[in-house]
C-alpha positions as CSV (number, residue, x, y, z in Angstrom):
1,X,146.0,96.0,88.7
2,X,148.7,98.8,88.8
3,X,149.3,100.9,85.4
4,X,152.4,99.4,83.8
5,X,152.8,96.1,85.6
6,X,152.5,93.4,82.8
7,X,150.5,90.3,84.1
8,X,151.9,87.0,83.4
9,X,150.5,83.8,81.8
10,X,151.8,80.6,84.0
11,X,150.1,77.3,83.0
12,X,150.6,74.4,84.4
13,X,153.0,71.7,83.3
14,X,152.7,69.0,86.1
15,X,152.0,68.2,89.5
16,X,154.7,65.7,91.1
17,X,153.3,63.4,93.8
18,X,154.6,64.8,97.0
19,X,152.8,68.2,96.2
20,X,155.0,70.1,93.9
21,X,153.2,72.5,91.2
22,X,155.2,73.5,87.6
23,X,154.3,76.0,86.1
24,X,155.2,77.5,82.6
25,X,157.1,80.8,82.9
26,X,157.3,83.0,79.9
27,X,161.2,85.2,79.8
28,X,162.4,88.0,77.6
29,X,165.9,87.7,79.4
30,X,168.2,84.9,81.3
31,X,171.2,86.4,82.4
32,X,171.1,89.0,84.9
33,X,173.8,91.8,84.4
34,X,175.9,92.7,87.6
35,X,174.2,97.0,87.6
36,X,171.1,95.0,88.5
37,X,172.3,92.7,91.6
38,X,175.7,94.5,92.6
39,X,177.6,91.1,92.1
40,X,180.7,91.5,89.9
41,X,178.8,88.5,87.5
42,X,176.0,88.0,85.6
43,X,173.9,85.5,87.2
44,X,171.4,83.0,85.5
45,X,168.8,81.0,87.6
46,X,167.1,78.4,85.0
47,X,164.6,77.8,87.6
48,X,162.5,80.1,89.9
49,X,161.5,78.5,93.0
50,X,163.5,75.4,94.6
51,X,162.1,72.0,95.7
52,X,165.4,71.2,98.1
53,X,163.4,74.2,100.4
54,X,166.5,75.1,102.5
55,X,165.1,76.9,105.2
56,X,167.8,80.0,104.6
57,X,167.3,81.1,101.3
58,X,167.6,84.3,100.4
59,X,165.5,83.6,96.9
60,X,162.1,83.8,98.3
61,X,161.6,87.4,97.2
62,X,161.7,86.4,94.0
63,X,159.2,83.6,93.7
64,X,157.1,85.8,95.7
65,X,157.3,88.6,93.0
66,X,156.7,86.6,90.1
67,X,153.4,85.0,91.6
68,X,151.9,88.2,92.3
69,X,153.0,89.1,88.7
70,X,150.5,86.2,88.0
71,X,147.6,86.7,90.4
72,X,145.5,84.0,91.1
73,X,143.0,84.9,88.6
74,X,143.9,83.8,85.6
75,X,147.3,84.2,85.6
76,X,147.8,80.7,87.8
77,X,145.7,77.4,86.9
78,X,143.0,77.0,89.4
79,X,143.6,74.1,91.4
80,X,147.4,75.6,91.8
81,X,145.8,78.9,93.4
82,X,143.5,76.9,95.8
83,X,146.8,75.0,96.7
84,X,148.7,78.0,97.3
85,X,146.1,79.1,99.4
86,X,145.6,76.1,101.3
87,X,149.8,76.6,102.5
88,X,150.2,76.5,106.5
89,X,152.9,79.4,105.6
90,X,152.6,81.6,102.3
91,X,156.4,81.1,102.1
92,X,155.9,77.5,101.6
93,X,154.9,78.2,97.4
94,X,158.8,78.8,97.4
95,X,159.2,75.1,97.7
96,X,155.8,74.0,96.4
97,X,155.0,75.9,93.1
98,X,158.4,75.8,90.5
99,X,158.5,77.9,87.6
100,X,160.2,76.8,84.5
101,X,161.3,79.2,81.7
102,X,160.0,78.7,78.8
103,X,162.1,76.9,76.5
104,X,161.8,78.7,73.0
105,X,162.0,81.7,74.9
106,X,165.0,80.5,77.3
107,X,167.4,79.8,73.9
108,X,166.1,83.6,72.3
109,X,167.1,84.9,75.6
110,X,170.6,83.6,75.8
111,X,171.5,84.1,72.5
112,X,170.8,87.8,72.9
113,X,172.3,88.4,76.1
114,X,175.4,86.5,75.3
115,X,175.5,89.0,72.7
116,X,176.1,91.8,75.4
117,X,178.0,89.5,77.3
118,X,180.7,89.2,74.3
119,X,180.6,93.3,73.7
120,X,181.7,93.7,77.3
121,X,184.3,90.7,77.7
122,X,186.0,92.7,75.1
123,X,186.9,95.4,77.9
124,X,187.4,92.7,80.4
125,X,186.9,89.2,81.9
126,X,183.2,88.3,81.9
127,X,182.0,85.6,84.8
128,X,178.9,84.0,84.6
129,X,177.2,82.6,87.6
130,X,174.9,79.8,87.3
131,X,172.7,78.9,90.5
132,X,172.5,82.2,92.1
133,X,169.4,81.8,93.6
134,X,168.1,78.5,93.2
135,X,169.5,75.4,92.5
136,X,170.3,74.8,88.7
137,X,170.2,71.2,89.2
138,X,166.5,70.3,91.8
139,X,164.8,67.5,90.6
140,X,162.9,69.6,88.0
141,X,166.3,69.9,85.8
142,X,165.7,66.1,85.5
143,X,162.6,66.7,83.5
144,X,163.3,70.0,81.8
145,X,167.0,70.3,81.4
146,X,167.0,73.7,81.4
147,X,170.7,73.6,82.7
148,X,171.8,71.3,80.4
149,X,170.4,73.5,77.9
150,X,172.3,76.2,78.8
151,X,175.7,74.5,79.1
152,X,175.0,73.6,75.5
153,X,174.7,77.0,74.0
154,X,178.1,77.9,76.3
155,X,179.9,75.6,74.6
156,X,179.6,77.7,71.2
157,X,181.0,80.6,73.4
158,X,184.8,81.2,74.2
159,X,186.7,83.0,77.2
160,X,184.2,83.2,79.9
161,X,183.8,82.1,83.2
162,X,181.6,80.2,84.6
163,X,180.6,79.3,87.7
164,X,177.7,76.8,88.8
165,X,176.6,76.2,92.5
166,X,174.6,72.9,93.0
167,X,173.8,70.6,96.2
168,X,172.9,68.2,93.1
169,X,174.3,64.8,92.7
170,X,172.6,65.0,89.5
171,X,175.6,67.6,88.0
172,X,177.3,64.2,87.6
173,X,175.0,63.9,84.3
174,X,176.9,66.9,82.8
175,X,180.6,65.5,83.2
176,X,181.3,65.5,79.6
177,X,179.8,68.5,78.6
178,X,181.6,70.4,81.4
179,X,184.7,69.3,80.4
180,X,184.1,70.5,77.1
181,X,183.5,74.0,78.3
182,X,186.3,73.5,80.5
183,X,188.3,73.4,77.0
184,X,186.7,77.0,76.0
185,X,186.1,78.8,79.4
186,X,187.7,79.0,82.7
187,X,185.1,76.9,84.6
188,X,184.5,76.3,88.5
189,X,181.5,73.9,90.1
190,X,180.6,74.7,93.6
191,X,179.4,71.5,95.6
192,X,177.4,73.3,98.7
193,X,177.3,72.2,101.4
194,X,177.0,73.6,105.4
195,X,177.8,70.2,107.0
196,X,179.3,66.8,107.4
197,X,176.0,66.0,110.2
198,X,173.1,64.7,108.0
199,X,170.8,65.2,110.9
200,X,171.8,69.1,111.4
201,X,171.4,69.5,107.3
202,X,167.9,67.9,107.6
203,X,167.0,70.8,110.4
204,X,167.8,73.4,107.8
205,X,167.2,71.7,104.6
206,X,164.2,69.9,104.7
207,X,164.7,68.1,100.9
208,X,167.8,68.2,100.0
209,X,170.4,65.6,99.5
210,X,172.1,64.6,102.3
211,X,176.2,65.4,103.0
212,X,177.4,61.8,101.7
213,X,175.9,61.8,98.2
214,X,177.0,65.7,97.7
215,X,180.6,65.0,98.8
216,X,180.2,61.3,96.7
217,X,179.2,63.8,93.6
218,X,182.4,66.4,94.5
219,X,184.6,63.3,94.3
220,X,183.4,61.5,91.1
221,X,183.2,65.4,89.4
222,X,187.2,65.6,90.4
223,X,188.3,62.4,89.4
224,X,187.0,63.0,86.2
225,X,189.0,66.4,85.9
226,X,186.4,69.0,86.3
227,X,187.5,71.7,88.2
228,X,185.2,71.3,91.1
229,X,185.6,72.2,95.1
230,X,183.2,72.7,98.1
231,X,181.8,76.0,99.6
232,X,180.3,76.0,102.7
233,X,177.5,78.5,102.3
234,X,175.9,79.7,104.6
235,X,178.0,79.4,107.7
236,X,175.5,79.5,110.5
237,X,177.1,81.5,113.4
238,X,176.6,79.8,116.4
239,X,175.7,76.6,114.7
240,X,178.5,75.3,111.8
241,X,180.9,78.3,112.4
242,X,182.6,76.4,115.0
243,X,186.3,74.9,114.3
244,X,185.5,71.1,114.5
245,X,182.7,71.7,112.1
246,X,184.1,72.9,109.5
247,X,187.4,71.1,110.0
248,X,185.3,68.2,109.5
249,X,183.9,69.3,106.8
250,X,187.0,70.8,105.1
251,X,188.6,67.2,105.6
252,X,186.0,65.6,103.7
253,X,186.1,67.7,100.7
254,X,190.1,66.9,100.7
255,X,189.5,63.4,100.8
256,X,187.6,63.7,97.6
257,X,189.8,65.6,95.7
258,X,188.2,69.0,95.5
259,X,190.1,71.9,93.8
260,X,189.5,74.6,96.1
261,X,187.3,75.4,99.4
262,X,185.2,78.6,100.8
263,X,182.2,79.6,102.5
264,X,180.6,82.9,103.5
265,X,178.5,83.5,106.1
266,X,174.8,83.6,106.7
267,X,172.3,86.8,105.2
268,X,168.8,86.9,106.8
269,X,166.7,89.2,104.5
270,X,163.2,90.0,105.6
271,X,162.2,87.2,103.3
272,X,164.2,84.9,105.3
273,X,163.2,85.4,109.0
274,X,159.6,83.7,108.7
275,X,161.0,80.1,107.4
276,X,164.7,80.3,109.1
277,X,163.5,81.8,112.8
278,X,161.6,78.8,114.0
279,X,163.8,76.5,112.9
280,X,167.2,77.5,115.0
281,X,164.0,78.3,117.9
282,X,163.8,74.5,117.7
283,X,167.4,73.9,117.8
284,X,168.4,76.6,120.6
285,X,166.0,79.1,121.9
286,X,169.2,81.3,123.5
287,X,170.5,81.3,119.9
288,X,167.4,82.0,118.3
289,X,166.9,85.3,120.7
290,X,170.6,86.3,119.8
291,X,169.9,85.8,115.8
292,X,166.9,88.5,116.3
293,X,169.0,90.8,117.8
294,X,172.1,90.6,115.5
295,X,169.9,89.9,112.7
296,X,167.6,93.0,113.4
297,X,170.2,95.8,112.4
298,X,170.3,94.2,108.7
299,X,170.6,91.5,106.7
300,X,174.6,90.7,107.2
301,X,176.8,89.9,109.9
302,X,178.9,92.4,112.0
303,X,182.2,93.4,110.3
304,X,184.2,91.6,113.2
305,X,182.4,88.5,113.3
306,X,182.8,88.4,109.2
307,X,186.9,88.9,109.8
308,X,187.4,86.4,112.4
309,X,185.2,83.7,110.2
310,X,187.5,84.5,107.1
311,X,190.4,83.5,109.4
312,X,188.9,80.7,110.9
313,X,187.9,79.4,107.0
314,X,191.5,80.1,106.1
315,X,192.9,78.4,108.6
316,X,190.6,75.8,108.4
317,X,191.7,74.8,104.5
318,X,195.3,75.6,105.1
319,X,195.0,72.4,107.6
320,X,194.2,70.2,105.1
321,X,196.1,71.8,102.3
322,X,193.5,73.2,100.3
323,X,193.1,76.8,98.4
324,X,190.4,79.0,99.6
325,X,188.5,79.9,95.9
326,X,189.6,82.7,93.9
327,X,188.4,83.1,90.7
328,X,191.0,84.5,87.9
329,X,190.6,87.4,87.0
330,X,192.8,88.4,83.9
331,X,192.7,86.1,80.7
332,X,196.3,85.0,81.4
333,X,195.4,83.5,84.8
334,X,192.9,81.7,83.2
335,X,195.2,80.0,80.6
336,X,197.0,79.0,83.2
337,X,194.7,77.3,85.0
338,X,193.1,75.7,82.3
339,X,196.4,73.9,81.6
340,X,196.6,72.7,84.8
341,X,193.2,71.5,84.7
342,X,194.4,69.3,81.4
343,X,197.2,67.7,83.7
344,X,194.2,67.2,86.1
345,X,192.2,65.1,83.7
346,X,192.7,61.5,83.2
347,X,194.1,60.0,80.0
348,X,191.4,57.7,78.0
């Protein structure tokens, strides 16, 4: 073991049925402050690991990290380690083997960093981002309620803004609580998604909830007056970056009321190649050879390509009438918009 790399204690919780190990994870902080990702946001992942084991995800760094952290000594239970082990693909634990903060240490956490939070939002508008990295809202939130946990300490917070990114019908739990924060905070939900086709988002998404029970979440979410909208993230060049695609799928967010639209387009960090690779090999060899080669020179897309899909996305949601996302900035744009959002909700 290096000098000055703190092992960490992760026992196990449960084992669900279809092979999915959870694990105890101890934390000393929640939030993320924006010097240590270069996002203009702190970010706050409740989870580490995701069970909806999109094939893209940048995230697997992470997990990765803290299981070495761990070992497989005695840092990881025994028969979890012998699972991990057993993996066709060592990238596989991403999906396999959750870890879920500690809950005493999760509420310690928060309160101190909301503490910093508050010092700086002083100077300027503070955003926090909830679902960075893995979804706040996989089945484990059903058990653990991590998220909801969260939310709840929010609400005793004022002037903030928060963002959450799900592809989880199960945000619909949370309606009343997020339009109580709504009442405090500027507050924007992110339903992703990268496609109307179920079959295409079963290529890249092997668990996660198909397109008609995401877009039936976006539409219950906006009827009840949270501020909610779609993003489209990652656009796959070559594969959903076409006009009809995201037409389609621009079309369907507008039919169920969503606030806003955006997308941004695919990343492939080291981490990323081994699970993403094989999967758009099955779907097109050509394009496959042409990711390796874009893909090669870093982990973002060519500044032209980036430009024309901005137009293309702009264009896209002027077609149906629908704002490309923005979030306020300055505390008087976010009055503003939370009045709106009271005209928005609908009267008891």
């Amino acid at each position: 073991m290096r000098v000055g790399v703190v092992r960490l204690k992760l026992p196990a919780l449960d084992r669900r049925a279809r092979g999915t190990d959870f694990l105890e994870s101890p934390t000393r902080a929640l939030l993320n402050p924006p010097e240590s990702t270069g996002m203009p946001f702190w970010s706050l992942n409740p989870y580490v690991g995701c069970e909806f084991a999109c094939s893209y995800c940048y995230a697997r760094y992470a997990h990765r990290y803290a299981l070495d952290r761990a070992g497989d000594d005695d840092g990881i239970p025994a028969a979890t380690a012998a699972r991990l082990r057993a993996l066709p693909q060592p990238w596989e634990s991403f999906e396999r083997v959750i870890l879920v903060k500690r809950r005493e240490d999760a509420v310690a956490a928060l309160d101190r960093d909301l503490r910093r939070v508050q010092v700086r939002a002083r100077a300027a508008p503070q955003t926090l981002a909830i679902g960075t990295a893995t979804d706040p809202y996989q089945p484990a939130e059903r058990r653990y309620g991590l998220t909801r946990l969260v939310l709840e300490r929010l609400v005793r917070e004022r002037a903030l803004g928060i963002e959450i990114v799900t592809k989880s019908p199960l945000v619909q739990r949370d309606v009343s609580l997020l339009l109580a924060l709504q009442q405090r905070h500027h507050v924007a939900v992110h339903i992703s998604l990268i496609s109307v086709d179920p079959m295409l988002v079963r290529r890249f998404e092997r668990r996660s909830p198909l397109p008609r029970v995401r877009l039936r979440a976006l539409q219950r979410l906006c009827a009840a007056g949270v501020n909610a909208g779609l993003i489209c993230a990652p656009v796959l060049p070559g594969i959903t970056d076409t006009a009809t695609s995201l037409r389609a799928l621009f079309r369907a967010a507008q039919r169920c009321g969503a606030r806003h639209v955006h997308g941004h387009p695919l990343r492939v960090y080291a981490a990323v190649r081994e699970p993403l690779l094989p999967v758009v090999d099955r779907y097109s060899p050509r394009l496959a050879a042409r990711y390796r080669a874009v893909y090669r020179r870093g982990a973002h897309v060519p500044a032209p390509y980036r430009r024309a899909l901005s137009r293309r996305l702009r264009r896209m949601a002027a077609e149906v009438r629908l704002p490309i996302y923005e979030p306020p900035t300055d505390p008087a744009a976010r009055r503003d918009l939370q009045a709106q959002l009271q005209l928005w909700q609908p009267r008891a």
